[in-house]
C-alpha positions in Angstrom: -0.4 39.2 -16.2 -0.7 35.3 -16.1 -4.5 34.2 -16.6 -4.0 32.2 -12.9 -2.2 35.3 -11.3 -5.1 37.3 -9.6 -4.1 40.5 -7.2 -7.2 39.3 -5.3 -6.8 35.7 -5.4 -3.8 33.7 -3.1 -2.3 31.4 -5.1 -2.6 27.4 -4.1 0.6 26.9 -3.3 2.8 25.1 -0.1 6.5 25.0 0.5 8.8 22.9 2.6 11.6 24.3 3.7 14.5 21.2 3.9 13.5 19.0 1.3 16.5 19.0 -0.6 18.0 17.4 2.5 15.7 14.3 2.9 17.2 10.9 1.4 16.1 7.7 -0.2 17.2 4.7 -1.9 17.8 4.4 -5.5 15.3 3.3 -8.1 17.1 -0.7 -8.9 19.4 -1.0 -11.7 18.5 -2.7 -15.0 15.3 -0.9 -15.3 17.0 1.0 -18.1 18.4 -2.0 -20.1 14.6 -3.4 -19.8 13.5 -0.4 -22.1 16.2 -0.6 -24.5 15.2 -3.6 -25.3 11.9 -3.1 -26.4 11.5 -2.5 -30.4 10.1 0.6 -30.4 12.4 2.4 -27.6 14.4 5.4 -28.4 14.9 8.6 -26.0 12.4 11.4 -25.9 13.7 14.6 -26.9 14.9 17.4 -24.0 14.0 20.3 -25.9 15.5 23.2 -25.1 13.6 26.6 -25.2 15.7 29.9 -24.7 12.3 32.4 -25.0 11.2 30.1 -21.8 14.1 30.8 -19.7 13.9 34.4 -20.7 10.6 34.5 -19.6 11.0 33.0 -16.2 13.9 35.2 -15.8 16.4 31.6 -15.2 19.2 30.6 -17.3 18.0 27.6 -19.7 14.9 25.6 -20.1 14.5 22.4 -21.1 11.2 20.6 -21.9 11.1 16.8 -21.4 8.9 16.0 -24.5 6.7 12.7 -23.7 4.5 12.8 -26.8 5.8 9.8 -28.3 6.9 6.9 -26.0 6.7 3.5 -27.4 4.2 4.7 -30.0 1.7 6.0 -27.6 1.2 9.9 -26.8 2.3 10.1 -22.9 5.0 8.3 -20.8 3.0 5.8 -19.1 4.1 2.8 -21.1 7.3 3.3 -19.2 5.6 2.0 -16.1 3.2 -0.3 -17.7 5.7 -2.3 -19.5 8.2 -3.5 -16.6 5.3 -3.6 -13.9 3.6 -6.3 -16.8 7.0 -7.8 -17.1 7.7 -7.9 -13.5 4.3 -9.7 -13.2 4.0 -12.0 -15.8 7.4 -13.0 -15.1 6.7 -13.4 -11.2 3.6 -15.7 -12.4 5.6 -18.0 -14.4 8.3 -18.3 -11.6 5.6 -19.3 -9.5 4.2 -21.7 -11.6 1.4 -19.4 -13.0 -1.0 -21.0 -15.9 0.7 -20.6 -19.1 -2.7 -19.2 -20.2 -3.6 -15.6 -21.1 -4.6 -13.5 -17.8 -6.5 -10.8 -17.7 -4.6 -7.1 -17.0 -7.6 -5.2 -15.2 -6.7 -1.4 -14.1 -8.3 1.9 -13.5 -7.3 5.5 -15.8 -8.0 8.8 -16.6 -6.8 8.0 -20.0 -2.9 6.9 -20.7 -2.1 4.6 -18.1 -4.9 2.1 -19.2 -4.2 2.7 -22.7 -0.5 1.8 -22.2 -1.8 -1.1 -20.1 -4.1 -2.2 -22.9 -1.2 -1.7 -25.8 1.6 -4.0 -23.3 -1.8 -6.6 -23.0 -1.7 -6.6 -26.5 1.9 -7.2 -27.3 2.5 -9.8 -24.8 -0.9 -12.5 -26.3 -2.4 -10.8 -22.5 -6.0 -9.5 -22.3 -7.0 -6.3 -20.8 -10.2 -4.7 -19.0 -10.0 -0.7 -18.1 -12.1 1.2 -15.8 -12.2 4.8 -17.1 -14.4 7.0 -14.6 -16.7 10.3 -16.1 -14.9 13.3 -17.8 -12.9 11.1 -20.3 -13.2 12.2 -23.8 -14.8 9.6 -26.0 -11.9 9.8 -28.1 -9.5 8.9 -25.4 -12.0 5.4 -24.4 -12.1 5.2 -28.2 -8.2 4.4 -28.4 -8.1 2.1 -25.3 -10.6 0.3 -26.7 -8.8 0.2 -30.2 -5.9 -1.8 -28.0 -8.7 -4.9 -28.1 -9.0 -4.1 -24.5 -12.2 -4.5 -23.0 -13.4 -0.7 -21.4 -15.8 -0.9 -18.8 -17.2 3.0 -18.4 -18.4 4.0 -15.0 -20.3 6.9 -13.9 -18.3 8.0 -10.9 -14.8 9.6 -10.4 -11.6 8.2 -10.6 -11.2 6.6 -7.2 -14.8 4.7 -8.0 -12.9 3.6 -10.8 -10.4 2.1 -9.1 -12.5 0.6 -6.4 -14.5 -1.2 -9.7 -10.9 -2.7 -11.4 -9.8 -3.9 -7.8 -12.9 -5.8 -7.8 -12.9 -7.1 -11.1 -9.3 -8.6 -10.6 -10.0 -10.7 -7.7 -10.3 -13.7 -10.0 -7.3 -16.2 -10.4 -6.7 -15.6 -14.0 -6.8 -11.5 -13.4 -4.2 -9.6 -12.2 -4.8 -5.4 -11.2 -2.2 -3.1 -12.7 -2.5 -0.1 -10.8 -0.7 3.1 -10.8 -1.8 4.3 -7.2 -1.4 2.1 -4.2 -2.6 1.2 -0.9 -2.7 -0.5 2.8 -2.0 -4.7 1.0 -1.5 -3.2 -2.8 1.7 -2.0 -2.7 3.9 -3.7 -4.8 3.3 -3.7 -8.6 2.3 0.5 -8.2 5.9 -0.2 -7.3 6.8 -1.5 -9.6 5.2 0.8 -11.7 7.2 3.7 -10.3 9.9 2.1 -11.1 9.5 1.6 -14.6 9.3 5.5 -14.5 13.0 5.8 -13.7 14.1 5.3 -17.4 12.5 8.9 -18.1 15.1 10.5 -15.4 17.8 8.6 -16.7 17.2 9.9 -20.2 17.3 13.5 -18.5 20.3 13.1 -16.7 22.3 11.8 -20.5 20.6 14.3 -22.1 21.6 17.3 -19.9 25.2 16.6 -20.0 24.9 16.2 -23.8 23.6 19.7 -23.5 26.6 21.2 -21.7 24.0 22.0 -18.8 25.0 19.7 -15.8 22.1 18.9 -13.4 19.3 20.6 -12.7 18.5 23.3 -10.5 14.3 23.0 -10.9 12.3 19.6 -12.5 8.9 20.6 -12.6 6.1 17.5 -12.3 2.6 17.0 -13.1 0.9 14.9 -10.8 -2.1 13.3 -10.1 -1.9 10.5 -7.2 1.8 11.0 -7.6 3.7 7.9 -8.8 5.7 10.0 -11.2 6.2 12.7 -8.6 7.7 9.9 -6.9 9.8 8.6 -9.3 11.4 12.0 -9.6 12.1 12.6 -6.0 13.3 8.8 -5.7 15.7 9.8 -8.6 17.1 13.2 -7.5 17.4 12.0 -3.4 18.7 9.3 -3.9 22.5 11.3 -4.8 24.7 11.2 -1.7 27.1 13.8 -3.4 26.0 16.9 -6.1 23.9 19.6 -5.4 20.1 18.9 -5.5 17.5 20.4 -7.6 14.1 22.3 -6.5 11.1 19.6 -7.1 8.4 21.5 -7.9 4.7 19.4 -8.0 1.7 21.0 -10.2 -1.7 20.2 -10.4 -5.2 21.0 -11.6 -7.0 23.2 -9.0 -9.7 21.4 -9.3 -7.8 18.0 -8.0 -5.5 19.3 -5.4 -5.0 16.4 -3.8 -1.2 16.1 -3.3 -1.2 20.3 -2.3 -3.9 19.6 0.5 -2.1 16.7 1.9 1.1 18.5 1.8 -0.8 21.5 3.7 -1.9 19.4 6.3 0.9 17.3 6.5 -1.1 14.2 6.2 -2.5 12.2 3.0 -6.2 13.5 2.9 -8.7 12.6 -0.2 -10.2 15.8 -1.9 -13.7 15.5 -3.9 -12.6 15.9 -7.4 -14.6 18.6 -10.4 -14.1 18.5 -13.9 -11.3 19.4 -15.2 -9.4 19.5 -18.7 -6.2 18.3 -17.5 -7.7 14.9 -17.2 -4.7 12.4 -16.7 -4.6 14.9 -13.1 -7.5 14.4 -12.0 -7.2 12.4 -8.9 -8.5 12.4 -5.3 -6.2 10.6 -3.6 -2.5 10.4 -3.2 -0.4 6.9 -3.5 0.0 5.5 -0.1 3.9 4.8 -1.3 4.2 8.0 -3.0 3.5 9.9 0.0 6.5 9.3 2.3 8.0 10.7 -0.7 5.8 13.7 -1.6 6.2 14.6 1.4 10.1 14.7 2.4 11.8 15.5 -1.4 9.0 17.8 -2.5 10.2 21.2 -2.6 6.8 22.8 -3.4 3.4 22.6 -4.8 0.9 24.4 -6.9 -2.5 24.3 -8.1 -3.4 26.0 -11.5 -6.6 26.5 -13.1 -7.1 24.7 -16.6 -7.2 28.2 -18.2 -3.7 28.0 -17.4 -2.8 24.6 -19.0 -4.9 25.6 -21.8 -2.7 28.8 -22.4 0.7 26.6 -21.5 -0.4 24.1 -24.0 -0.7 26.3 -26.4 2.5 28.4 -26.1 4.3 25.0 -26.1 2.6 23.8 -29.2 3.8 27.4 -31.0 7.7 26.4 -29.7 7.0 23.0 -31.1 6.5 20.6 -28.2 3.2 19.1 -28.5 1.6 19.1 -25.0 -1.8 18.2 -23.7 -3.3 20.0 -20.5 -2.0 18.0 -18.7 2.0 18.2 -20.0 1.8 21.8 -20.1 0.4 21.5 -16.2 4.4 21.7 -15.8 5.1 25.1 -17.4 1.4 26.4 -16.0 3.0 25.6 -12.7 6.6 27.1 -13.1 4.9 30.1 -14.4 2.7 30.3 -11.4 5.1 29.8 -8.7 7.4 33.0 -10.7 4.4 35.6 -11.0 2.1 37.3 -9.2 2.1 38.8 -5.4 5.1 36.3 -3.1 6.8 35.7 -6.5 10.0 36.6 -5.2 9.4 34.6 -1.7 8.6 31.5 -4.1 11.3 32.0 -6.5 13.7 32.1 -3.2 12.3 29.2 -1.8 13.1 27.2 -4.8 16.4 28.5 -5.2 16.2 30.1 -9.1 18.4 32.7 -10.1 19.1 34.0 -13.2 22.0 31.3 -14.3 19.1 28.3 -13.0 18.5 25.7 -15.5 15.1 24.4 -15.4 13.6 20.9 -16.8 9.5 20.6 -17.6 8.1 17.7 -17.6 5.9 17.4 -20.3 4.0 13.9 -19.8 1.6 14.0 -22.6 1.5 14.8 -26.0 -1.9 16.2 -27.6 -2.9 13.2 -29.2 -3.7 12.0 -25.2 -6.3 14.6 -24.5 -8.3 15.3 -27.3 -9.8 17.9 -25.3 -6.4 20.1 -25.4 -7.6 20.7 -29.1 -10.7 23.1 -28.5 -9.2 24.3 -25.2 -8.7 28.1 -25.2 
């Protein structure tokens, strides 16, 4: 049995019935050609991983492998790069200064750092906010991006609270990968910038001989990739529409709760190993999202991410805690008492192809390599 399948434990898990009926717009076009044009763009492998599907009892399995985007270990530089872009060329439209500003953000680790390397490229300077329960290691390579790392002592949404702050000077701009009520647009952005990674999918799939999906399972934490996803897959008038399946660290269920109470709602946050997760708060424009496209959501313990992590690393897809959060979840939702319910409710059957989203590579959690 699963370490996070318990006869005497319910599983954190909530379903809506109907979201593969709910509609949005498309992500805009060009966000694609953006990427390409950067020198160190290529595809990230969709690796496919037959003893997975027999596992889950589905047809194929695919792992979206994020370790190595742009030269850093997790997809974030997707977003980073065209929110910067979208900025610095919105400042000089404006007439902006031609000189340096300041990119100031918030992370649990990979946002910040991908913030820092784009500050770097670009002649920009940087100034992260990383809240408690980042590894040393993890501050150490945001720092190595000659950003400027300003540690604080409370959770990720003090964090946050600090960089908004700190960016209210004219030559500072926030960079933000959550939004809210008058900071909306360049977590936009952000989300955006995301697209690229479903794109990718969608090629890569069809290379495979496996059409569309019929499962993409997401880590979240405040849920801009989550959003990105859904934007991605209801945004297709015609085709049929995969499950959308959102996992997190039990100990930061925000996204779950609000999806429970059918309202955003901020959870207090504990430590966790899935770090990159561990969020209180979901993104004001994730949630219209989240909350019409999201199939389901689940909450797994990091015992489970640990095991995932590992089982991932012996099929050869390097995967921190919080990458593996994906299969954790998948696994989850397919075990234990209501298996079948849940495995009904997101529409799997045996010929079922499934796509994890692996978001991070090892190399962005150092604490993935003494997890058991």
């Amino acid at each position: 049995m699963p370490d996070n399948a318990s006869p005497s434990r319910a599983l954190p898990w909530s379903v809506r019935p109907g979201a593969r009926n709910w509609r949005c717009a498309p992500a805009p076009a060009g966000i694609r050609d953006f990427h390409s044009s950067l020198p160190d763009y290529a595809p990230t492998p969709l690796a496919e991983r037959p003893s997975l599907a027999v596992e889950l009892g589905v047809g194929r399995v695919f792992v979206k492998d994020e370790s190595n985007r742009l030269g850093l270990p997790a997809f974030k530089a997707l977003g980073a790069s065209w929110a910067v872009h979208r900025t610095l060329a919105e400042r000089a439209a404006n007439g902006g200064r031609p000189a340096p500003v300041t990119l100031v953000t918030a992370t649990d680790g990979n946002h910040g750092r991908a913030v820092a390397r784009t500050a770097r490229l670009l002649g920009q300077n940087a100034h992260v906010f990383v809240p408690r329960g980042v590894h040393p290691r993890a501050v150490a390579a945001i720092a190595a991006e000659r950003a400027r790392v300003t540690e604080v002592a409370g959770a990720y949404d003090e964090a946050v609270r600090l960089a908004a702050a700190a960016a209210a000077g004219p030559d500072a701009v926030l960079v933000q990968d959550t939004a809210w009520e008058g900071y909306e647009r360049i977590p936009g952005w952000i989300v955006e910038g995301y697209s690229t990674l479903c794109v990718e999918i969608d090629e890569q799939l069809a290379a495979a001989g496996a059409g569309g999906p019929d499962l993409v399972a997401v880590p979240v934490g405040v849920g801009s990739l989550a959003q990105a996803v859904v934007t991605h897959y209801r945004s297709r008038r015609s085709g049929r529409p995969p499950a959308l399946l959102a996992v997190e660290p039990e100990a930061a269920a925000c996204v779950l709760e609000s999806l429970a109470l059918g309202e955003p709602v901020s959870v207090t946050t504990g430590p966790t190993t899935m770090a990159g997760l561990n969020c209180g708060t979901p993104s004001s424009i994730a949630w219209p999202y989240l909350h019409g496209g999201l199939d389901a959501a689940v909450a797994v313990p990091d015992a489970a991410g640990a095991r995932a992590s590992a089982d991932l690393a012996a099929l050869g897809v390097s995967s921190g805690p919080c990458g593996a959060a994906a299969l954790a979840g998948i696994r989850a939702a397919l075990n234990g008492a209501g298996a079948e319910e849940r495995r009904t409710a997101l529409g799997l059957g045996p010929a079922s192809v499934v796509v994890l989203l692996s978001t991070e590579g090892r190399a962005a959690n150092p604490q993935a390599e003494g997890a058991t």
